[in-house]
C-alpha positions in Angstrom: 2.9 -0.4 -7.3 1.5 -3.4 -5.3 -1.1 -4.3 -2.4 0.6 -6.9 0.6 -1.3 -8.4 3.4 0.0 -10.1 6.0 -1.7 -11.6 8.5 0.1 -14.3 11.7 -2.4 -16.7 13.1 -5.4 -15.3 11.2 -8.1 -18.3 12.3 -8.0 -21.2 14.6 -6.2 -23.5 11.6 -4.1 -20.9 10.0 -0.1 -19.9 11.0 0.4 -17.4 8.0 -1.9 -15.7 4.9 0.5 -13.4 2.8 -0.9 -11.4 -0.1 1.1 -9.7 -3.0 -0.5 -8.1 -5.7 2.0 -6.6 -8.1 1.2 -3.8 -9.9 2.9 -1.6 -12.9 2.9 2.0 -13.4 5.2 3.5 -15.8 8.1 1.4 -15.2 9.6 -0.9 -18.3 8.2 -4.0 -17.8 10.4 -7.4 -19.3 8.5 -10.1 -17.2 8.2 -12.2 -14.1 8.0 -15.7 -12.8 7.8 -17.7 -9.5 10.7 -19.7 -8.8 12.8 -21.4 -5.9 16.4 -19.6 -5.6 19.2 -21.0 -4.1 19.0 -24.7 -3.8 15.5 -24.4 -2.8 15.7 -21.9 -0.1 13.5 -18.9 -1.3 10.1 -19.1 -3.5 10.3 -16.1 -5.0 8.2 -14.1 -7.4 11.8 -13.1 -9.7 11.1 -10.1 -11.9 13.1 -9.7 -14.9 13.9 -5.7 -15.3 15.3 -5.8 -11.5 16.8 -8.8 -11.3 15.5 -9.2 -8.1 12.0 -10.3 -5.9 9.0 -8.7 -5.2 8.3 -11.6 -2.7 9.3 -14.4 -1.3 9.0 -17.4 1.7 12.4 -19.0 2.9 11.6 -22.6 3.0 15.5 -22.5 5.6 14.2 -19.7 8.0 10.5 -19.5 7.3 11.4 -15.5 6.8 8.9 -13.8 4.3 8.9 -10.4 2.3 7.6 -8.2 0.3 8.2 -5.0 -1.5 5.8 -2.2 -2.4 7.6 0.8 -4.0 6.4 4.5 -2.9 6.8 7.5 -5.1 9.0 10.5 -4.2 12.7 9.4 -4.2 15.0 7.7 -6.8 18.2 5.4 -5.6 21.1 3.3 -8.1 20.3 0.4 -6.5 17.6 -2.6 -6.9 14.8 -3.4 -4.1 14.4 -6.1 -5.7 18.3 -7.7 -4.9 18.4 -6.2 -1.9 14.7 -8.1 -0.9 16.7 -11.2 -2.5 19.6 -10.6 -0.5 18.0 -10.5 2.7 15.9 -13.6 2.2 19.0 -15.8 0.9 21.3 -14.3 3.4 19.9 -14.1 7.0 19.7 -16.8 9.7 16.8 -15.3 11.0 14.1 -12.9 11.5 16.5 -10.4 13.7 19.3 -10.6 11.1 17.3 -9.9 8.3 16.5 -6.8 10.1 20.0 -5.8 10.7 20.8 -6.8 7.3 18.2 -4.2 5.4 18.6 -1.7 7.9 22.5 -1.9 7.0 21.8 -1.3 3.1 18.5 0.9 3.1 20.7 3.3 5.7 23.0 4.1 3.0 20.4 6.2 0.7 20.8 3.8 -2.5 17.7 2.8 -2.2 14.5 4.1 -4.1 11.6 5.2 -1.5 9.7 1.9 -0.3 7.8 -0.1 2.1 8.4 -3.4 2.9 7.3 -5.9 5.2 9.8 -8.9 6.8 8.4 -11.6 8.9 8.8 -14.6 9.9 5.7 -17.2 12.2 6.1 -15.1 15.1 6.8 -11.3 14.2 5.6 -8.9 11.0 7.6 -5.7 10.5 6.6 -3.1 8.5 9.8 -1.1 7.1 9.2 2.8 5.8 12.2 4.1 3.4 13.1 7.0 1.9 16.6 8.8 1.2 18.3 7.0 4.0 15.1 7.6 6.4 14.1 4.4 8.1 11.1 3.7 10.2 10.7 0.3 11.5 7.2 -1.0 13.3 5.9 -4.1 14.7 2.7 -6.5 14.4 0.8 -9.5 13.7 -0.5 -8.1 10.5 0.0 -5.3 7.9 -1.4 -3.6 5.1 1.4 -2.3 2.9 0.4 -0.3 0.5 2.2 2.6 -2.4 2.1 5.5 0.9 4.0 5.4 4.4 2.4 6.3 7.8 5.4 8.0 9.6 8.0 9.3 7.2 6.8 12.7 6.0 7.3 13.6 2.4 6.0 15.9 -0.4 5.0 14.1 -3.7 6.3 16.4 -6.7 4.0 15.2 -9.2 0.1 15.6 -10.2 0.6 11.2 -10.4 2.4 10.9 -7.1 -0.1 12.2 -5.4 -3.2 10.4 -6.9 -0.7 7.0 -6.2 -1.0 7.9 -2.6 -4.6 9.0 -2.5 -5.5 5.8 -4.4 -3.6 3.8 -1.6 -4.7 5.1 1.3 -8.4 4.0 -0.4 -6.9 0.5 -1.3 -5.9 0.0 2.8 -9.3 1.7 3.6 -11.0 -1.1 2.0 -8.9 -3.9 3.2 -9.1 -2.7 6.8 -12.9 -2.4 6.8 -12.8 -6.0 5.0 -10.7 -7.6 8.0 -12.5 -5.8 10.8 -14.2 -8.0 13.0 -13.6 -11.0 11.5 -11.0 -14.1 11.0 -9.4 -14.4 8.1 -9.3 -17.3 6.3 -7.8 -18.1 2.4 -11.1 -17.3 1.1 -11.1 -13.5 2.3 -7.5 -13.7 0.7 -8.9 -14.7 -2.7 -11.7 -12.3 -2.8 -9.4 -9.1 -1.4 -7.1 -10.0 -4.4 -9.9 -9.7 -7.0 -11.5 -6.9 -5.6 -12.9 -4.6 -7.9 -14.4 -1.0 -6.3 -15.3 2.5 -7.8 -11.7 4.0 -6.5 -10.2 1.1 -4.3 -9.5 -1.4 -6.5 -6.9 -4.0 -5.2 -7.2 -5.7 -8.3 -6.6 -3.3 -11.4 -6.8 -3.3 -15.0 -5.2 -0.4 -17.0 -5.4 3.4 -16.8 -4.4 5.6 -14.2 -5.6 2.3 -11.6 -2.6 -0.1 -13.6 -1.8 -3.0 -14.3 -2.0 -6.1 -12.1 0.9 -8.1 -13.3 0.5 -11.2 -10.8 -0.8 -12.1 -7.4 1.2 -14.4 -4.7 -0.1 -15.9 -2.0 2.3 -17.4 1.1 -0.5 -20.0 2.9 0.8 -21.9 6.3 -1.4 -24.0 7.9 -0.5 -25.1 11.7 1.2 -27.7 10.3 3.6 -25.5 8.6 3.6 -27.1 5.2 3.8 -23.7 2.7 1.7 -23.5 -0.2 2.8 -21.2 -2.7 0.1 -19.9 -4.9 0.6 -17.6 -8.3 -1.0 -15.6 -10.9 0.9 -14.4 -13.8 -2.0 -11.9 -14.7 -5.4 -10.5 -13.2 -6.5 -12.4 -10.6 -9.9 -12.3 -11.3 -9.7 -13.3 -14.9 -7.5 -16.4 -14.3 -7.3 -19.0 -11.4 -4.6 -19.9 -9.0 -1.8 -22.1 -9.8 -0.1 -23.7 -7.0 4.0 -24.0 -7.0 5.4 -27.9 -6.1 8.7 -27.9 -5.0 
């Protein structure tokens, strides 16, 4: 489960604002951390079960991620390394996409959304079985549901997951309408509390936020990389030096 936001050129002073919020379900959980990979190519928030990312920035390519699992189909193989793949592997925006539209083609993949961008593009990637459907922007709201690919959820949860999504993305829509978004609006979406679209999420049928990243580029283009190992609105950003 998670909530990502991504959002090019948001306000006058801004080039990127990325927003993870990860989020257990019933999955084992063994722990996370944010970390650079590879000789201080990808900042990536490294979780322990997949041996893989949920997120991550490229400091090489200035390509971004992010991974937000949907219900409804199980694959052998990890997101999470393929998400890591991708980030340490391509030269660029366009050869990421080739790259995960290679592997997710194959059907090893569990059902999942995620997002691959880079200071010019934002694509939003729908998977399931094999099914691909690839879209384009300067922002997205990813969320635990797709828009295109057309699936019916076998269980009582599955179905309350998507409901509860499509009320997370309501909320975070009406938030960004009409308005620039700035770091501040980032902060506040990820501590969001609401009677059914919580973003951030305490236990229960709502979860478990685990941690919140934030990817922040100003024009100048030097990345801050800010974490939360924990609720975000019980604990206060820590900034990553590398």
């Amino acid at each position: 489960m998670c909530t990502i936001v991504a959002v090019l050129r948001p306000n006058s002073k801004d080039r990127l604002l990325f927003l993870e919020n990860h989020d257990k379900v019933d999955a084992v959980y063994l722990g996370e951390d944010v970390r650079l990979i590879d000789e201080n190519k990808v900042v990536a928030l490294f979780d322990y079960r997949l041996k893989g990312i949920v997120c991550g920035y490229s400091l090489k390519t200035k390509i971004f991620g992010g991974i937000a699992n949907v219900p409804g189909f199980k694959g052998p193989m990890s997101r999470g390394v393929l998400l890591k793949e991708v980030l340490l592997g391509s030269k660029d925006l366009d050869d990421a996409i080739k790259m995960i539209k290679d592997k997710l083609r194959s059907g090893l993949y569990s059902s999942a959304n995620y997002v691959l961008g880079d200071l010019e593009r934002i694509f939003r990637i729908e998977n399931f079985d094999g099914k691909l459907y690839i879209s384009k922007a300067n922002s997205a709201i990813i969320t635990n549901r797709f828009h295109h690919i057309d699936f019916k959820p076998e269980k009582d949860l599955h179905e309350r997951v998507i409901e509860n999504s499509l009320r997370r993305e309501n909320y975070i829509q009406s938030y960004m309408q009409e308005r620039e978004l700035t770091i501040g609006d980032i902060f506040r979406i990820a501590k969001h509390h609401g009677e059914r679209d919580s973003i951030c999420r305490h236990g229960g049928f709502d979860t478990l936020t685990l941690s919140s990243v934030i990817f922040h580029l100003e024009n100048d283009l030097q990345p801050k990389i800010l974490y939360i190992i924990g609720n975000p609105c019980e604990n206060q950003y820590n900034e990553f030096k590398f």
